[in-house]
N, C-alpha and C positions, 0 to 999 in steps of 0.2 A: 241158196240156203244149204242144199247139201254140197255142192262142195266148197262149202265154209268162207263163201268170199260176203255173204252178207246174211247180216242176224237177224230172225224169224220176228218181227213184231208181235204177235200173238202165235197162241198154240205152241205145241210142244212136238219136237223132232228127235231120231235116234237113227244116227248112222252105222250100221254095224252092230247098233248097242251102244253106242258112243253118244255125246251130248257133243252137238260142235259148237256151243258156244262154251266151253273149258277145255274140249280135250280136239280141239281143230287140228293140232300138229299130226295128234297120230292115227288121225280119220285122212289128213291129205296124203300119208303115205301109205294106206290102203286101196286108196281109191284113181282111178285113173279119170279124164276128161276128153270127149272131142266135141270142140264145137261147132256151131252150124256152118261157119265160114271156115276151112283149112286156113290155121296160124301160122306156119312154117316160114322159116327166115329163105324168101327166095332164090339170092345170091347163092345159097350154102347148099351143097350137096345135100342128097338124101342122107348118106351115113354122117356128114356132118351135124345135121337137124340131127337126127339120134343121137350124136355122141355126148350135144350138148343137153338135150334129156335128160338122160342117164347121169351127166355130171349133177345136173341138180335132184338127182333122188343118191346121190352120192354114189353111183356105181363106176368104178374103174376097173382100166386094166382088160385082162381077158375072157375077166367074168362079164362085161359091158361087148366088149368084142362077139362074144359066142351068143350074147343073147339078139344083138343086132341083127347077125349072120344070120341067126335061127328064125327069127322072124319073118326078115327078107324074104326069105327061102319059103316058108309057109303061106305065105301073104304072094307068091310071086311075083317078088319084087328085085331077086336079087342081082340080076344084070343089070338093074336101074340105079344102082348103089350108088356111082360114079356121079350121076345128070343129075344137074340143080333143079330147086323146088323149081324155079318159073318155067320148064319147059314141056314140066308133068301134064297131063289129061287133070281135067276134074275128078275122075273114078281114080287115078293111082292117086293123086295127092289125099283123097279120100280114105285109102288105104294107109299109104303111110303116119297120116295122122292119128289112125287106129295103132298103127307100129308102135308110136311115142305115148299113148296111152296105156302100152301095153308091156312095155318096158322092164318098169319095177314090179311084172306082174302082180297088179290090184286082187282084190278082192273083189271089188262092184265097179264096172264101167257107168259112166254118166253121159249121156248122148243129147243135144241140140238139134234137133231136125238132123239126122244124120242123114238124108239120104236128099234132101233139098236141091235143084240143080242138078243133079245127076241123070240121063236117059233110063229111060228104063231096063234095058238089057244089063247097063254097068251095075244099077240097082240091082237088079235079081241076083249078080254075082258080087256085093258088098254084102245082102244079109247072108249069102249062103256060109260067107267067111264071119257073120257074126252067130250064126247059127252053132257052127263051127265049131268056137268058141265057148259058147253056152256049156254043148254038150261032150266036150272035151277037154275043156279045163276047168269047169264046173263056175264059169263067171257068174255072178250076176247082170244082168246090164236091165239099167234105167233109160228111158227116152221118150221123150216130147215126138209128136210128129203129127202130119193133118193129114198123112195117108192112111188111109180106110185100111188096105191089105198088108200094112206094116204092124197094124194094132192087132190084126185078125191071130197075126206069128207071136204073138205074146202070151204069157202065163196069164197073167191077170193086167186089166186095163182098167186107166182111171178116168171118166169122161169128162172135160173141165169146158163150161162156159161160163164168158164174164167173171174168169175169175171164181169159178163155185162150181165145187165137187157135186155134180147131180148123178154120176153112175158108175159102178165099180165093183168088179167080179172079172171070172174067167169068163173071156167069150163067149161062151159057148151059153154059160144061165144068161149070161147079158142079151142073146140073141131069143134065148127057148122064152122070156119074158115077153117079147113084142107079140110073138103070136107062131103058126105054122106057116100063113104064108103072106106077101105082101102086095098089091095088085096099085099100081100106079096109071094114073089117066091122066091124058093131055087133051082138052079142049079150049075150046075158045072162050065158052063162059060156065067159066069152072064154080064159081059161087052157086049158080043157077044150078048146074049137076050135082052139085052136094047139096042143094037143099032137095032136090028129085030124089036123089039116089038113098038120102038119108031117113025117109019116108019108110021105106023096108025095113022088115024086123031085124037086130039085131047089128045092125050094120050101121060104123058108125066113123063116116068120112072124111077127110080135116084137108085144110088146103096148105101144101107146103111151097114156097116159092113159085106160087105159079103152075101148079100139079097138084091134082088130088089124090091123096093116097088112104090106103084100105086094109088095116090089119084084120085079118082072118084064117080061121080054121082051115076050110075049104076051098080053096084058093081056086081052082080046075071050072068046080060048081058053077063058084058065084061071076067069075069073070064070064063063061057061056052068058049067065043070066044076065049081065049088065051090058054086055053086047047086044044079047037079042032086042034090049031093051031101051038102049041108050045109042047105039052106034051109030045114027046119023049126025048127034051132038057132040062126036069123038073126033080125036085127031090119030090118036092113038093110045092104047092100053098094054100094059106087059103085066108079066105075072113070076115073080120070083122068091127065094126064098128070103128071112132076115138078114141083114147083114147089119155091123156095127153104125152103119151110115142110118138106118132105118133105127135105131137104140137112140142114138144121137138124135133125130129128129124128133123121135118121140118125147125125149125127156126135155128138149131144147124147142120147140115148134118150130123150128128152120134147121135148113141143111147145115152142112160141115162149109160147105164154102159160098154160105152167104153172108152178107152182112148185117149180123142183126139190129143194128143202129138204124134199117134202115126197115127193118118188120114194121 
């Protein structure tokens, strides 16, 4: 819906300030796209894939030239200029596909699981170059993603299950709402421990996937007390701070990667 390839059935959108269902022409040359799978014509060189980018946001000549070059070169890419898409890594194709999004310098980048498929080290060096980005050319960028520590790198996050907006703020209230601290246990009859445990003041346990988890104040305190008190029933206990996977569980009663068709 925002980048204009299909019309919102209900509710109301504004890209830019734009309305894409009138003014779609000049919200697509604001805006750039990468999607989850790299699109790149594989036969064709890397400057090839750009040059023909560029022809379709109407850029020619040496103004399309130097913006290629300039990219390249930022993105370290530009001794790969020459090699065709199919002989790229996952993490350059990765890269380059951010190049051709980045082309007609947009305004707002649009991202589909950007970082899907990729190891982790290539990852930690594709956001550092969208990070980059951000605070250097002052992009915008939007993205879908199911990584917990991709959400965490964002201004503001929207928490979406089945389809429905349940949570949505910076980080950081997103997290100060769950609680100070979080104490997760593994045993074998976890139902049974949560109705034990749930007996105590103020403490108040839910079963998630298979684990019992424990928003609280006092995190240090109560996990001693639930040890001295429970650990022959334990498999194991940990004790750490909120994170967006803990927001997500909360507001959704299952993790980020379970399946709730199946709660």
């Amino acid at each position: 819906i925002l980048s204009t390839l299909l019309k919102a059935t209900s509710g109301e959108v504004k890209v830019l300030g734009l309305d894409p269902n009138t003014q779609s022409a000049e919200i697509r040359s604001r805006i750039g796209v990468v999607f989850q799978s790299p699109s790149l014509d594989a036969k064709l060189t890397v400057q090839e894939n750009l040059i023909h980018q560029g022809h379709l946001h109407g850029l020619r000549g040496r103004e399309l030239k130097d913006r290629i070059d300039g990219l390249l070169s930022r993105m370290g890419l530009a001794a790969r200029k020459h090699d065709r898409a199919e002989v790229l890594s996952g993490g350059l194709l990765r890269r380059v596909d951010l190049i051709r999004g980045l082309l007609h310098q947009p305004d707002l980048l649009i991202f589909d699981e950007p970082s899907t498929g990729l190891d982790p080290g290539v990852r930690r060096t594709y956001w550092t170059d969208l990070e980059r980005l951000r605070e250097s050319e002052g992009t915008t960028l939007i993205l879908t993603t199911h990584f917990i520590e991709e959400a965490e790198r964002c201004d503001r996050v929207g928490i979406l299950d089945q389809g429905k907006l349940v949570g949505e703020g910076r980080p950081s209230d997103l997290k100060q709402a769950v609680g100070k601290d979080v104490i997760v246990i593994e045993a074998d009859d976890v139902d049974g421990l949560r109705d034990d445990i749930g007996q105590l003041d103020g403490i108040t346990p839910i079963v998630v996937d298979g684990t019992l988890r424990i928003e609280c104040v006092d995190g240090h305190n109560l996990m001693g007390e639930l040890y001295t008190s429970f650990r022959d029933r334990m498999s194991a206990i940990t004790l750490g701070r909120p994170t967006l996977e803990d927001v997500f569980v909360r507001e959704t009663g299952h993790s980020l990667q379970s399946d709730p068709g199946t709660e």
